[in-house]
N, C-alpha and C positions, 0 to 999 in steps of 0.2 A: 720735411723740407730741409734742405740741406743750407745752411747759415755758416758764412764763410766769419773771421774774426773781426770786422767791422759793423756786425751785427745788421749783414746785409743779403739777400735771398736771389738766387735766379730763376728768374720766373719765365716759363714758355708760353710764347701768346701765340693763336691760331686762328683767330676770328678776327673780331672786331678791334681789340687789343693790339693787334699789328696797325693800327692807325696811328700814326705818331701823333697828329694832332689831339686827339681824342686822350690819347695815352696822357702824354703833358699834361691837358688839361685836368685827368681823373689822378696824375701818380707824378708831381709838378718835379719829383727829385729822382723821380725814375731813369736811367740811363740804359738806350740802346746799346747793345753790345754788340749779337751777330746773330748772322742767320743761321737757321737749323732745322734736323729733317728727326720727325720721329718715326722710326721703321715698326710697322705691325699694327699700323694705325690708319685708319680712313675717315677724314671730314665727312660727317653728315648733318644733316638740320633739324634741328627739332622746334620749328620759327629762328632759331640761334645758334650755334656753330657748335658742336661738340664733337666727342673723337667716339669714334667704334673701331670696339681691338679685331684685327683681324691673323688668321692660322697663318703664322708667316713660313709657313712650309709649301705652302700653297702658291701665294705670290710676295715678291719683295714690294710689298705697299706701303707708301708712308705719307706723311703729312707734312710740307713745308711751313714754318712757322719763324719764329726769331724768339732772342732773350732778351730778357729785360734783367740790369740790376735793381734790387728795389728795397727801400727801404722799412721798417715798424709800419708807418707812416701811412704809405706806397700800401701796403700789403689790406691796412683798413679800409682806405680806402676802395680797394680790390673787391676784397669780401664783403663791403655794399655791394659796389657794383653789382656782381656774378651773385648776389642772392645768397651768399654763406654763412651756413652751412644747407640751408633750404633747399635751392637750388640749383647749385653748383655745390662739390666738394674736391677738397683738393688730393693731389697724388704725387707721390716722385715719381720721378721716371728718368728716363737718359734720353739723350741728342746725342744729334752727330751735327757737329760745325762743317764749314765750307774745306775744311782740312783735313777732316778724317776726327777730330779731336774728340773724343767723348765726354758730356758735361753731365754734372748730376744736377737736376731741375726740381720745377712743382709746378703741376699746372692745374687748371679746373676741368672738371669736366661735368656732365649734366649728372644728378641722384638720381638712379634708377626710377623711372614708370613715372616721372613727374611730367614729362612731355613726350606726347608722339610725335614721329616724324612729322614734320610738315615742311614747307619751303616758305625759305626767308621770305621779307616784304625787299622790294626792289632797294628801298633805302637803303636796309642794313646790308642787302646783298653792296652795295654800292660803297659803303664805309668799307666792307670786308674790303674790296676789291683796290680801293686807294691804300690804305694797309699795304697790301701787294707789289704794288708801287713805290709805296716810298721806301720800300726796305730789296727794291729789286729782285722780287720773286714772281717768276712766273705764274700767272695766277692760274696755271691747269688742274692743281689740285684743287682749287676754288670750285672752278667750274665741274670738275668730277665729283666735287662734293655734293652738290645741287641735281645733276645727274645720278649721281647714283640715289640720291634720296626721292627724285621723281618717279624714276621706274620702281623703284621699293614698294613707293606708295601705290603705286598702281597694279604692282603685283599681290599686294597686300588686298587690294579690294577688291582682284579679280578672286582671290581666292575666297574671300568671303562670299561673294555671289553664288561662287560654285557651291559653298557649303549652305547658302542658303535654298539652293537651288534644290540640294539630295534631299534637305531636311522636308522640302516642297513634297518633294516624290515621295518619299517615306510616307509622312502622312498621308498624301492623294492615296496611295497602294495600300493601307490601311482602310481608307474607307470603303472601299473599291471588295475590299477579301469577305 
């Protein structure tokens, strides 16, 4: 995590964390800074907002989100929040600001295999989405987050049917020889 000389952290939120009220209330010394897009990256849900890195050779995908400055303080109270190190753990990474500007961050993202995909409960999709708002960002990456994690899920259980299905026929064509 990159700590500037007043022993103060920028932090990238992408979920629920873009809710400035929420935010205040969890990180009271915390200071919006700006917005920002992380490239090679795609909002999915696992009940809760996290990032999947995607082949940025493939497409220019990314995540709009914003910083926060934050403090010692700011940061405990964080890592409750986001379940840390259990649940979430954290990473640098780079942004890009409304100006081309590259920032060095830390953000959370979910521990491998602790949740599968699933889609938000309407609340939290709805904090995400004020978040969105009050920081002036279109919330289509929101919504392609939700999307692309629905069809996932469904591709995901259409596949298992199918494999349930051979494993069906295997067996039937065994009893059958």
């Amino acid at each position: 995590m990159k700590k500037n000389n007043n022993k103060t952290w920028l932090y990238f939120a992408y979920g629920s964390n873009l809710n400035k009220t929420q935010m205040a209330m969890r990180c009271p010394t915390s200071i919006p800074k700006f917005r920002a897009k992380l490239f090679g990256a795609r909002l999915v849900f696992k009940t809760y907002a996290d990032v999947k890195r995607v082949d940025t050779n493939r497409a220019r995908t990314f995540i709009m989100g914003a910083v926060y400055e934050i403090t010692k303080e700011d940061m405990k109270a964080l890592d409750y929040y986001e379940g840390f190190p259990t649940f979430y753990k954290k990473v640098n990474c780079r942004v890009m600001d409304d100006y081309g500007k590259v920032h060095q961050v830390f953000m959370y993202i979910m521990q491998p295999k602790v949740r599968k995909l699933e889609l938000p409960t309407e609340h939290y999709l709805n904090i995400c989405h004020d978040g969105f708002q009050d920081w002036g960002i279109n919330p289509k990456t929101l919504f392609a987050g939700w999307e692309w994690t629905q069809s996932e899920i469904e591709r995901r259980q259409q596949a298992k049917l199918k494999r349930q299905e051979e494993k069906l026929l295997l067996v039937g064509g065994n009893e059958n020889a």
